[in-house]
C-alpha positions as CSV (number, residue, x, y, z in Angstrom):
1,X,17.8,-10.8,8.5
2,X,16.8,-7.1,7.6
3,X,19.5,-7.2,5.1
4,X,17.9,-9.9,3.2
5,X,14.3,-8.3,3.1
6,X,13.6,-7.1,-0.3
7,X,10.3,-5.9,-1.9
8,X,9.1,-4.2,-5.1
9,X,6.0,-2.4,-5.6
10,X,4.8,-3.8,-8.7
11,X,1.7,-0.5,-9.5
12,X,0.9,2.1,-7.2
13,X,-2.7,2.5,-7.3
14,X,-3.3,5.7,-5.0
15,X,-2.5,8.0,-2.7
16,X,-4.7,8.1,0.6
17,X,-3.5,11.0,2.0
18,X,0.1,12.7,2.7
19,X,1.0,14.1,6.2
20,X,3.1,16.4,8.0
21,X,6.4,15.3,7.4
22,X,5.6,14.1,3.7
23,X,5.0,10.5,4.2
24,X,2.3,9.5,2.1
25,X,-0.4,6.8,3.1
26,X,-0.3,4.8,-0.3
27,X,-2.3,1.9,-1.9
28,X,-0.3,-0.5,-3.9
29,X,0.3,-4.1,-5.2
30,X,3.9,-4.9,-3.7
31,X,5.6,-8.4,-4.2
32,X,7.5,-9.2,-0.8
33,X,10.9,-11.3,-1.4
34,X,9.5,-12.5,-5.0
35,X,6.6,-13.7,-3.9
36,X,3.2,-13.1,-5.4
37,X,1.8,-9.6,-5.3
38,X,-0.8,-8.6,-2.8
39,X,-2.3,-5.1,-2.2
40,X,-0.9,-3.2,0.7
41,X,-1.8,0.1,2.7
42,X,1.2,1.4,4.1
43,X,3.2,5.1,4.9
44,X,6.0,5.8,3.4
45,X,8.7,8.2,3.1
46,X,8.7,10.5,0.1
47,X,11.7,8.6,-1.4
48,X,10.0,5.5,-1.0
49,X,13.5,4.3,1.0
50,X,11.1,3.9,4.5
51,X,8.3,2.2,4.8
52,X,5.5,2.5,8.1
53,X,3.6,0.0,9.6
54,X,1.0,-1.0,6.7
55,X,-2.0,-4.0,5.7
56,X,-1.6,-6.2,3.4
57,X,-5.0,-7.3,2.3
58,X,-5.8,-10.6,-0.3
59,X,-7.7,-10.2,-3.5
60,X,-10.9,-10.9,-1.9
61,X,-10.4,-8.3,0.3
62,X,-9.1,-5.4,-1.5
63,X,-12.4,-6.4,-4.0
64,X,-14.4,-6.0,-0.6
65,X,-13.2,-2.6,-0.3
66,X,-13.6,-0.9,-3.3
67,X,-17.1,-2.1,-3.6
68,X,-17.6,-0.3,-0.4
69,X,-15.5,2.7,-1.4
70,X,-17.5,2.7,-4.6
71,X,-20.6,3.5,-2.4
72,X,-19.7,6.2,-0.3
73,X,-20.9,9.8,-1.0
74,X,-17.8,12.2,-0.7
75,X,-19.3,14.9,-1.7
């Protein structure tokens, strides 16, 4: 079954933040087996070969949270 599990990440639109071991926690719209993109949070290895455990969120609810990440003071 693993063998016919294909994906393609269609824009990366950030990186969250990059650990130890250089996986990076990255933001991006990924279509899963030709389906329609969605927006995923996920680790992945620097090659982009591995992937971590990740969420996927809808359209709704990646809009959720960039209007909340657009109101946060980082400074």
């Amino acid at each position: 079954m693993a063998e016919d599990f294909s994906y393609q990440i269609e824009k990366t639109l950030g990186v969250i933040s990059e650990g130890k071991g250089g996986w990076n926690i990255e933001l991006n719209l990924i279509s899963w087996g030709g389906r329609p993109a969605k927006y995923d949070i996920r680790s992945w290895s620097p090659d982009h070969q591995k992937m971590g455990k990740g969420i996927t969120f809808t359209a709704d609810e990646i809009s959720s949270l960039k209007t909340l990440l657009n109101t946060l003071d980082f400074e």
